[in-house]
C-alpha positions in Angstrom: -26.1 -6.1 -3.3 -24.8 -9.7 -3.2 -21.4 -9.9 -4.7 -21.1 -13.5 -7.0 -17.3 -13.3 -7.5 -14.2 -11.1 -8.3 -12.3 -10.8 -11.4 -8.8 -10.6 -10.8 -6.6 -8.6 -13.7 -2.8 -8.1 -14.3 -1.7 -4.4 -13.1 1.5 -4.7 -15.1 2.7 -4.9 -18.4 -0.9 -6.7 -19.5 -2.5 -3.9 -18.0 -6.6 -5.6 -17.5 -6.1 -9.2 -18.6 -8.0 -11.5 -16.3 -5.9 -13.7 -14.5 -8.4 -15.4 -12.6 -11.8 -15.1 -10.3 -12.3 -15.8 -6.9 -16.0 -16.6 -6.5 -18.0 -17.0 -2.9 -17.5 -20.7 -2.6 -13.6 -20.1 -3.4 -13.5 -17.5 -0.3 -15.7 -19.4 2.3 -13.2 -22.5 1.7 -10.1 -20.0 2.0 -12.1 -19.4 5.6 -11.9 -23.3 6.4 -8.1 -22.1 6.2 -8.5 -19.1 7.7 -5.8 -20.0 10.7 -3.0 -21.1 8.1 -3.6 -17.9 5.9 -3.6 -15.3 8.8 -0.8 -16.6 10.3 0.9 -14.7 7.8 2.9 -11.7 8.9 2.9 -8.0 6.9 6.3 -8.8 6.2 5.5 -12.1 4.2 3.6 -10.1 1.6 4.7 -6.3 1.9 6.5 -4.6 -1.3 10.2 -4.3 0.4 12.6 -0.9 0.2 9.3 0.7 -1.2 10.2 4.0 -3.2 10.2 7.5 -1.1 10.8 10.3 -1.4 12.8 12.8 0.1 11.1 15.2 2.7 13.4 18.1 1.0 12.1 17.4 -2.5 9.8 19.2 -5.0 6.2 18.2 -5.1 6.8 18.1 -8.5 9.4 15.6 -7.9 7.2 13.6 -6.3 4.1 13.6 -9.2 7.2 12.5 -11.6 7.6 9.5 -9.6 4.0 8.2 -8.9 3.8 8.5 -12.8 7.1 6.8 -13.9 6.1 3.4 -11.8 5.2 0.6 -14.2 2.3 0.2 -12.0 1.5 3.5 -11.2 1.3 4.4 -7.3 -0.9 7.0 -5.9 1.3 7.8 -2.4 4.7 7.9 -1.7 6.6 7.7 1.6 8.3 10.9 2.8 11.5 10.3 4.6 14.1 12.0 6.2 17.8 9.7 7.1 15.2 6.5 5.9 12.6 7.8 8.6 9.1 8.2 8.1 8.0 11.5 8.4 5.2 11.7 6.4 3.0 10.5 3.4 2.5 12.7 -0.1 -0.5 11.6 -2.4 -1.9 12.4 -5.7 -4.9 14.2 -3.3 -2.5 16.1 -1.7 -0.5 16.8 -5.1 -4.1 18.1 -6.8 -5.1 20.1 -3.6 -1.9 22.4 -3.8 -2.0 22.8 -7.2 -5.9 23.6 -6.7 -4.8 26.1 -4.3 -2.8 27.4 -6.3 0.6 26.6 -5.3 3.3 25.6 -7.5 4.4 22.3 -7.3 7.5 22.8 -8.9 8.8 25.3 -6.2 6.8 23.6 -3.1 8.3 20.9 -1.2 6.7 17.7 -0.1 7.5 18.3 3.6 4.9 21.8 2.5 1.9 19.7 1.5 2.5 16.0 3.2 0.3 14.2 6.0 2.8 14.0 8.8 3.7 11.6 11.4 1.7 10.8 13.8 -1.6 11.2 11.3 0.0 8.5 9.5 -2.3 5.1 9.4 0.7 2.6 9.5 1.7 -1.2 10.5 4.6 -2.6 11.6 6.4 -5.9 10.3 5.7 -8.3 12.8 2.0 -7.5 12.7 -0.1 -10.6 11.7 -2.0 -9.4 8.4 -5.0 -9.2 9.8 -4.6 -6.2 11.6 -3.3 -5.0 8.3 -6.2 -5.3 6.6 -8.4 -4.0 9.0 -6.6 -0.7 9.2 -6.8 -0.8 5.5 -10.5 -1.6 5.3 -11.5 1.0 8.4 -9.5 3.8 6.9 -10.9 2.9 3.4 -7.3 3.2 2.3 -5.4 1.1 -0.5 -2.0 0.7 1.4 -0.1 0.9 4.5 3.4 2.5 5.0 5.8 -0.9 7.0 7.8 0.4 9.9 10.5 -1.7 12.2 11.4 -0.1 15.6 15.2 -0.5 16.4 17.1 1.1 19.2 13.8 3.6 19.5 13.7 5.1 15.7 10.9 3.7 13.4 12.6 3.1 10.3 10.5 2.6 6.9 10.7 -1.3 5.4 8.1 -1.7 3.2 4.5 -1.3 1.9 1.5 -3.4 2.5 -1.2 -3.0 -0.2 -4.3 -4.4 -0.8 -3.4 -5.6 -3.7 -0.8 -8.1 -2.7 -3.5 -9.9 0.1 -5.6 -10.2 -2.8 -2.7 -11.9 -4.5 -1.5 -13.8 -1.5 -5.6 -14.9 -1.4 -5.2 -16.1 -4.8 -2.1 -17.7 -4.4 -3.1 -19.4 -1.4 -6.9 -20.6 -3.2 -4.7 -22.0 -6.2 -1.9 -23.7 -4.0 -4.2 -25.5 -1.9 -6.9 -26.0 -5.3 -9.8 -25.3 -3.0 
């Protein structure tokens, strides 16, 4: 099917009010740009000191915190001493309990994808290379690492949520 346009809505406090649309003729003369707007680096548009959670914590624990978020998340960083170590999700969080486990008594580090199986980018990475991992993997956001004196230390996420807002932003900067 041929796609006309996308709606684009606030995730926040006006939960589905549209804020704009991005039709085909916006996105092929973005493309006329394309150089300028992938010169951007995961860093320019990640979500810095990203919430984690604690490899030691209760799964439980970390199903509190994906629903407190004003916009809700649906995976959360594990660390360990601000390392990555691993990735919990609601999936993850429905297959123990599914299995039978009790998420109140289970920790993360029992139930989490861990490193290496981690799709990840770091922050020098030009976005594009972002978005392709996100687009192969068919996932909706990347955990940020920097590498400093050999440890890979968690700095941010990148989502697909903010290159669609960096897209906007960019379309209505440059009113093309």
């Amino acid at each position: 099917k041929k796609m006309g346009a996308v709606c684009i809505t606030d995730t926040g406090k006006e939960n589905g009010k549209l804020k704009g649309i991005i039709t085909e003729g916006d996105i092929r003369r973005a493309l006329a740009h394309k150089d300028e707007f992938f010169s951007y680096k995961a860093k320019d548009i990640m979500i810095q000191n990203p919430i984690s959670i604690d490899v030691e914590a209760m799964a439980l624990n970390a199903l509190n915190l994906m629903e407190k978020r004003e916009s809700q998340i649906s995976v959360l960083p594990v660390v360990e001493n601000e390392k990555l170590v691993g990735i919990i999700s609601r999936k993850d969080l429905l297959k123990a309990t599914l299995n039978k486990k009790n998420i109140e008594k289970t920790p993360v580090s029992m139930i989490m994808t861990r490193m290496p199986n981690i799709i990840h980018c770091f922050e020098d990475d030009n976005i594009m290379e972002a978005i392709e991992k996100l687009i192969k993997h068919e996932i909706d956001s990347l955990p940020v690492l920097r590498k400093e004196k050999g440890k890979l230390s968690l700095v941010g996420r990148f989502t697909k949520t903010n290159v669609t807002k960096l897209f906007y932003q960019e379309l209505k900067n440059k009113s093309i």
